[in-house]
C-alpha positions as CSV (number, residue, x, y, z in Angstrom):
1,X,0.0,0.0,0.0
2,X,1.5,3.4,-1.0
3,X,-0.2,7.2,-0.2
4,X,-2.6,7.0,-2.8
5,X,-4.0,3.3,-1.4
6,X,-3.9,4.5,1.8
7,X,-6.3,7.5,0.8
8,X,-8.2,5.6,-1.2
9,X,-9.1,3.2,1.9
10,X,-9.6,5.8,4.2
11,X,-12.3,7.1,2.2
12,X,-14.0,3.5,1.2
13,X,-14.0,3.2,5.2
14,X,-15.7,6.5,5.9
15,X,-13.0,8.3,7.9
16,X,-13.6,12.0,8.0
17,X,-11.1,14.4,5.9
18,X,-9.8,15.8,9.0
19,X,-9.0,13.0,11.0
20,X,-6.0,12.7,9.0
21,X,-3.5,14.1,6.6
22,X,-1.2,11.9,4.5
23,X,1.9,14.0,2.9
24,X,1.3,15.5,-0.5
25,X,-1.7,13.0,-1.3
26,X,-4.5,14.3,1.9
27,X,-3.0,17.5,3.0
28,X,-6.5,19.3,4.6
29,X,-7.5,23.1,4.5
30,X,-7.6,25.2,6.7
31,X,-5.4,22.8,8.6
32,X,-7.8,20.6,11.8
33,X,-6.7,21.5,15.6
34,X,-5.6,17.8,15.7
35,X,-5.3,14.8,13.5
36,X,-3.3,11.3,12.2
37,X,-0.5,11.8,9.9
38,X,2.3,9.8,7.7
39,X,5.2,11.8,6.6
40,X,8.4,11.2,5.3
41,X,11.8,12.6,7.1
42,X,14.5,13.9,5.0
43,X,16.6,10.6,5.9
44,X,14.2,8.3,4.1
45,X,12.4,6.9,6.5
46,X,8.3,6.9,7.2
47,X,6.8,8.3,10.5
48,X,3.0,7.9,11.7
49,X,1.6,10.1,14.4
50,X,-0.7,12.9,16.0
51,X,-0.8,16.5,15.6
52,X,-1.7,18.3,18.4
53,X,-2.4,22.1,19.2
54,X,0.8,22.7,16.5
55,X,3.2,19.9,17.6
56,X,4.0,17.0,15.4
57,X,4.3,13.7,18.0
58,X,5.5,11.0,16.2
59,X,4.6,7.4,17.4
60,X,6.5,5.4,15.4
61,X,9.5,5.6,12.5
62,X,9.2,3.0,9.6
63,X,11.4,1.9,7.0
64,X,9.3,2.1,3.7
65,X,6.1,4.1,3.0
66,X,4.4,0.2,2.7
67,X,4.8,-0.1,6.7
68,X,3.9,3.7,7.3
69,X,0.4,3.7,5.2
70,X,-0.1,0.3,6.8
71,X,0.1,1.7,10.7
72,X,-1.9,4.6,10.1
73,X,-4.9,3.0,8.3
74,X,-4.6,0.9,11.1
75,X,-5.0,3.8,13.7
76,X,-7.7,4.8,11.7
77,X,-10.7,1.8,11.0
């Protein structure tokens, strides 16, 4: 599963746009006070976690966007 499957099951589940924002695929406007993300870090790896009143909190680093998309839509439904 890359970004785009991940968005695409998100939406087949019925998860609300702004529980969630998946880098340059699901990026919401005007940004929610708090929701799930997957982003990639400049090093290469994935992370998956909550944004909170303007903090990024990452729960978890992953190796490949697979294992990322996989965690979050598992967060999720």
């Amino acid at each position: 599963m890359d970004r785009h499957g991940l968005r695409s099951a998100l939406i087949a589940a019925g998860v609300p746009d702004g529980y969630y924002r998946v880098e340059g695929v699901h990026e919401p406007v005007p940004t929610p006070p708090d929701f799930l993300f997957v982003r990639q870090e400049p090093d290469g790896t994935w992370e998956t976690g909550a944004y909170e009143r303007g903090v990024y909190d990452a729960f978890a680093r992953h190796p490949d966007e697979e294992s990322a998309c996989r965690h979050l839509l598992h967060l999720l439904v």
